[in-house]
C-alpha positions as a LaTeX table, in Angstrom:
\begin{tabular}{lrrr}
\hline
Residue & $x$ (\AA) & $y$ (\AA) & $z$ (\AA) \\
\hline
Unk1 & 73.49 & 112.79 & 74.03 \\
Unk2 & 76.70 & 110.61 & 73.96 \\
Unk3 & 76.90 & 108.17 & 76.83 \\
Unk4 & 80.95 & 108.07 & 77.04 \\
Unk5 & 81.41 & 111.93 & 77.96 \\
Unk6 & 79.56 & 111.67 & 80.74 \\
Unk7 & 81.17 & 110.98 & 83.73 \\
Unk8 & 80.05 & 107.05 & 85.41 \\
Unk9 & 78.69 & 107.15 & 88.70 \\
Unk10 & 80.21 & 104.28 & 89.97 \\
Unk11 & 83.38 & 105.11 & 88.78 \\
Unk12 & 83.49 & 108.59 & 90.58 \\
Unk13 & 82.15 & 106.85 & 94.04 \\
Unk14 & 84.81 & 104.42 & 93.80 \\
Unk15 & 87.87 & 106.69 & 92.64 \\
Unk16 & 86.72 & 108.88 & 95.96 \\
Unk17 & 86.44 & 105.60 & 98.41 \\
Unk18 & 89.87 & 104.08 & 97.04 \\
Unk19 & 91.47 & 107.86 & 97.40 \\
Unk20 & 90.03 & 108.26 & 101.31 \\
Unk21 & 91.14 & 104.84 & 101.82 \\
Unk22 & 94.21 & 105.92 & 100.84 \\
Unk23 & 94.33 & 109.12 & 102.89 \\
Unk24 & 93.54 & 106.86 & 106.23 \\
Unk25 & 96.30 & 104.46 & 105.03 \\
Unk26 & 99.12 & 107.63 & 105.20 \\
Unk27 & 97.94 & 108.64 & 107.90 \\
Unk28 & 97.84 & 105.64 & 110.13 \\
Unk29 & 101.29 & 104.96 & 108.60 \\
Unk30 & 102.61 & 107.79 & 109.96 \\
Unk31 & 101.25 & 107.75 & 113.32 \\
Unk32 & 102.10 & 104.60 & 114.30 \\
Unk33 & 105.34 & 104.48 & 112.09 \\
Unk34 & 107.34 & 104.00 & 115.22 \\
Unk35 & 105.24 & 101.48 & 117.33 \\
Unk36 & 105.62 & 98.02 & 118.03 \\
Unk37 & 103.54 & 95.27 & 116.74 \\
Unk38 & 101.50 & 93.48 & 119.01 \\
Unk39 & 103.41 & 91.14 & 121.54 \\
Unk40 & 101.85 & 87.79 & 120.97 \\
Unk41 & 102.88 & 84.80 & 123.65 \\
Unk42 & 104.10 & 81.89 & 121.79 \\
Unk43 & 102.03 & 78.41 & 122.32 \\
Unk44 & 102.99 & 76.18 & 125.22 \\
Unk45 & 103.81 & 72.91 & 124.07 \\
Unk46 & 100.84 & 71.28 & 125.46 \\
Unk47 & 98.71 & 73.96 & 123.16 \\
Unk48 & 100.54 & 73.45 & 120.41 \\
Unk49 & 100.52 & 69.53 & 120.41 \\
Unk50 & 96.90 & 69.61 & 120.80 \\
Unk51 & 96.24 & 72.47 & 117.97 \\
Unk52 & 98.30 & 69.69 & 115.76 \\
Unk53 & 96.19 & 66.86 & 116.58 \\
Unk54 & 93.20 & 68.58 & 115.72 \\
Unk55 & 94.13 & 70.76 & 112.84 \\
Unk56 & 97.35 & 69.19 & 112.02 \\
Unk57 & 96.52 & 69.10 & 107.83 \\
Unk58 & 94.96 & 72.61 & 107.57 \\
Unk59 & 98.40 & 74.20 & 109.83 \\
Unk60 & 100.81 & 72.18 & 107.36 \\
Unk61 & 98.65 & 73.15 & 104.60 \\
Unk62 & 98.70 & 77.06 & 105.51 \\
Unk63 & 102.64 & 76.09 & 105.98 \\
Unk64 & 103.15 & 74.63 & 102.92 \\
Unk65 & 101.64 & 77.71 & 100.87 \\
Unk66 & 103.38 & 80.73 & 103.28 \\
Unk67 & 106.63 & 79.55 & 103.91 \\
Unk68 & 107.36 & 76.55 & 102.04 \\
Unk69 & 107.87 & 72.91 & 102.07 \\
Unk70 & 110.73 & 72.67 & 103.79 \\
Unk71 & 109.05 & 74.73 & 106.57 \\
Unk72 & 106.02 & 72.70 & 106.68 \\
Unk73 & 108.40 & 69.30 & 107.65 \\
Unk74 & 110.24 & 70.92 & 109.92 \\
Unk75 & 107.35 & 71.81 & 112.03 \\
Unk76 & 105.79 & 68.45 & 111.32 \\
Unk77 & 108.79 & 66.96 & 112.81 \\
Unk78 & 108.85 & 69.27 & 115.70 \\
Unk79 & 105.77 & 68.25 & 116.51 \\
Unk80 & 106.26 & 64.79 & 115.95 \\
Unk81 & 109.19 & 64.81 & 118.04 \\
Unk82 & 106.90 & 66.74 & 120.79 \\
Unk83 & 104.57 & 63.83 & 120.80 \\
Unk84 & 107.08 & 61.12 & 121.34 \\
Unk85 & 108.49 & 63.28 & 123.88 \\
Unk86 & 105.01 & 62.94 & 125.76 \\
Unk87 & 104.39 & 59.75 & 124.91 \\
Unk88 & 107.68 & 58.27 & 126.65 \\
\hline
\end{tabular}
């Protein structure tokens, strides 16, 4: 009895999940081919100054790797500039 001409188990469950999973994917692509995303409302500033002073490394760090430095500086000098704003 050779082991390698009979078929894995695992293999055939997986090939089957990963091919469904691909079946729901085409069709949920082509359903909603045509909708909108989700409408989300942006921060006021008084939201957004206070998710900065509490998370204000972790949001420049998810920044940093998304979008880019230069991203990251401009929104820490947005915010920055927000806070003087507030302070004066």
């Amino acid at each position: 009895m050779n082991i390698m001409t009979e078929p894995n188990l695992y293999d055939m469950v997986v090939d089957e999940l990963l091919e469904r999973q691909r079946l729901v994917r085409d069709e949920l692509h082509k359903r909603f081919r045509k909708a909108k995303p989700f409408r989300m409302e942006p921060l006021s500033n008084e939201e957004a100054l206070y998710e900065y002073d509490t998370r204000g490394f972790e949001i420049f760090s998810d920044i940093v790797s998304k979008e880019g430095i230069d991203a990251a500086i401009a929104y820490r000098d947005r915010m920055e500039n927000l806070k003087q704003r507030r302070i004066k």
